[in-house]
C-alpha positions as CSV (number, residue, x, y, z in Angstrom):
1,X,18.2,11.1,1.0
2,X,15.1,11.0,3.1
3,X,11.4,10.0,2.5
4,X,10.7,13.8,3.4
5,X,12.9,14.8,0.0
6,X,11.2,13.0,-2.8
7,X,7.6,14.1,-1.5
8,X,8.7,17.7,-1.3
9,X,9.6,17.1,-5.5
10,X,7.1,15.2,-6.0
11,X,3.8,17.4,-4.2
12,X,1.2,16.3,-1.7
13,X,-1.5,15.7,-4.3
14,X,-3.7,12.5,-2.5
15,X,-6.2,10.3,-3.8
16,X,-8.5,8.1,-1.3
17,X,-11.1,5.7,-1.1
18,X,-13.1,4.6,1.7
19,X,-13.8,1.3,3.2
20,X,-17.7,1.1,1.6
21,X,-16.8,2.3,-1.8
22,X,-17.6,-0.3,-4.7
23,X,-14.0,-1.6,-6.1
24,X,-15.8,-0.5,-9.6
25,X,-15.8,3.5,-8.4
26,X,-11.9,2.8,-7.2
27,X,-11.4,1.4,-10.2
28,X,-12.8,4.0,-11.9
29,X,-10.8,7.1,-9.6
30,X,-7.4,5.2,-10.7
31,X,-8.1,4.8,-14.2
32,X,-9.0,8.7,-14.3
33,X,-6.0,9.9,-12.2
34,X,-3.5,8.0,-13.9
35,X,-2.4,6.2,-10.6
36,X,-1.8,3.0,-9.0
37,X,-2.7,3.1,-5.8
38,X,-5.5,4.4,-3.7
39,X,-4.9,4.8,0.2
40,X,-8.0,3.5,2.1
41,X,-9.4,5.5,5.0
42,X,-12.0,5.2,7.3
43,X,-13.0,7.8,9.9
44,X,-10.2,9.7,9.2
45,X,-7.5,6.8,9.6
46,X,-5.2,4.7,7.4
47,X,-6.9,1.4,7.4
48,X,-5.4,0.3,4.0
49,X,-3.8,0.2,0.3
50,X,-5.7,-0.8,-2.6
51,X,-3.0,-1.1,-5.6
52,X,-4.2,-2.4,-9.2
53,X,-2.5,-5.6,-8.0
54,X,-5.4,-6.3,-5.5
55,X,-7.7,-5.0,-8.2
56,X,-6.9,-7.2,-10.8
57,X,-6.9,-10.5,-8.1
58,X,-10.4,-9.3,-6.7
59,X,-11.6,-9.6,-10.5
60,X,-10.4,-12.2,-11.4
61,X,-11.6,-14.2,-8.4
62,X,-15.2,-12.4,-9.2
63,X,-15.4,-14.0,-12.2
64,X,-13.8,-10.7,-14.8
65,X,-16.0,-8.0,-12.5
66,X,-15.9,-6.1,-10.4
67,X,-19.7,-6.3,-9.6
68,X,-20.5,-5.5,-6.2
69,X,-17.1,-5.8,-4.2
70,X,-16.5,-3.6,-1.5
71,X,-12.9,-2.1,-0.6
72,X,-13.1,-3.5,2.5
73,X,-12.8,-6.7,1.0
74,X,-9.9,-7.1,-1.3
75,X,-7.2,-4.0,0.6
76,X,-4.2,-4.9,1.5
77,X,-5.4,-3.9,5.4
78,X,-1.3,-4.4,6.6
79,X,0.4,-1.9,4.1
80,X,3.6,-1.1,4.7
81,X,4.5,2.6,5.6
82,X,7.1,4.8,6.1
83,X,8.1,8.5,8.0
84,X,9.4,11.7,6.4
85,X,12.6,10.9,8.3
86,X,12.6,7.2,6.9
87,X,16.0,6.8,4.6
88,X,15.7,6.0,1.0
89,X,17.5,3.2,1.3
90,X,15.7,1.8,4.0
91,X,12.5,2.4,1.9
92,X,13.9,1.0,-1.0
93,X,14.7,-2.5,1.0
94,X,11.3,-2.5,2.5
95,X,9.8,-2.5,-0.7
96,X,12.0,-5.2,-2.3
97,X,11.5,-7.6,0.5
98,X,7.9,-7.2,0.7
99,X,7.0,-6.8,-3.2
100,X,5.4,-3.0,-2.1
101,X,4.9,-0.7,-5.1
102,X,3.6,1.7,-2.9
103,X,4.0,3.3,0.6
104,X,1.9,5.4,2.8
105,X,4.2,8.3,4.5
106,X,3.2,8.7,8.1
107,X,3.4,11.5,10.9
108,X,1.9,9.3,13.8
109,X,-1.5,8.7,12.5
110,X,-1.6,11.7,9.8
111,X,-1.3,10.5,6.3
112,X,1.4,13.1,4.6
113,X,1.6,11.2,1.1
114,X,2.2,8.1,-1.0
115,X,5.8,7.5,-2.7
116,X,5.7,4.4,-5.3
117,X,8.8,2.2,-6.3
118,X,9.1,4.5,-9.7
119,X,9.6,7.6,-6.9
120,X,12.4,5.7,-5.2
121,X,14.3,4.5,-8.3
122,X,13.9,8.2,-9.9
123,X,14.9,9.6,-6.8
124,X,18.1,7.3,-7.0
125,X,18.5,7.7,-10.5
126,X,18.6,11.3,-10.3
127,X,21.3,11.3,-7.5
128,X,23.7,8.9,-9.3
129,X,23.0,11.3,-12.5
130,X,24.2,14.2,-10.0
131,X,27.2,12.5,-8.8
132,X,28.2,11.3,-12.2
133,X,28.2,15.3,-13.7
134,X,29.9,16.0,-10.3
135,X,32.8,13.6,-10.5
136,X,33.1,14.2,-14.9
137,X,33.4,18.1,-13.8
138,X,35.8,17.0,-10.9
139,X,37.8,14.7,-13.7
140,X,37.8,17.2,-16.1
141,X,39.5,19.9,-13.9
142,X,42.1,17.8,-12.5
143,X,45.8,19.4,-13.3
144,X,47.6,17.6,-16.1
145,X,51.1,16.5,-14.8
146,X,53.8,19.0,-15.4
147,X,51.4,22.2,-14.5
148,X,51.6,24.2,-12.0
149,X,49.4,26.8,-10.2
């Protein structure tokens, strides 16, 4: 299964934030949305990730607010992307070996979506759920000894 698979499922639906936005208005985007992560662009680029795990250590280091902290400041400006083509797999040991709950999915420098570590283990879970009706269909067909065709 590729990266290309679970977006297709999942939609293109992308929420951003820009470099000179006030953590509090991020804050504020993720808290409306329902979502995790914001990808941070600036002049049309992937510059970042700002995940409620940076959130919550840019508070706390700002004494419980988010007062006047910039984006810029507390993104994780190294996130860790992917391709379309990129193997789930692959994906799912990038994100275990760098603690990433959520990947940017890149064509060269255009930003085609986000997948997060519930997408990947959904996506896996759903494929071992397939395989399991498969092989319990397969199972239940198989000839019982004596029969013949």
């Amino acid at each position: 299964m590729k990266v290309s698979d679970i977006l297709r499922l999942k939609g293109n639906t992308l929420y951003t934030a820009s470099v000179n936005d006030p953590v509090g208005d991020a804050i504020q985007t993720m808290a409306e949305k329902d979502i995790g992560s914001l990808v941070v662009m600036e002049h049309g680029d992937v510059v970042g990730m700002l995940t409620f795990r940076e959130v919550i250590v840019a508070i706390v280091n700002n004494g419980g607010t988010a007062g006047n902290i910039l984006v810029r400041s507390v993104m994780d400006d190294a996130p860790l992307t992917c391709t379309m083509e990129t193997d789930m797999d692959e994906v799912r040991r990038m994100m275990l070996d760098r603690h990433a709950r959520y990947m940017p999915v890149m064509d060269k420098k255009m930003l085609m979506g986000v997948i997060s570590f519930y997408d990947v283990a959904k996506a896996v879970v759903d494929s071992q759920n397939f395989e399991n009706k498969m092989l319990k269909a397969y199972i239940r067909d198989w000839p019982v000894e004596g029969e013949t065709d």
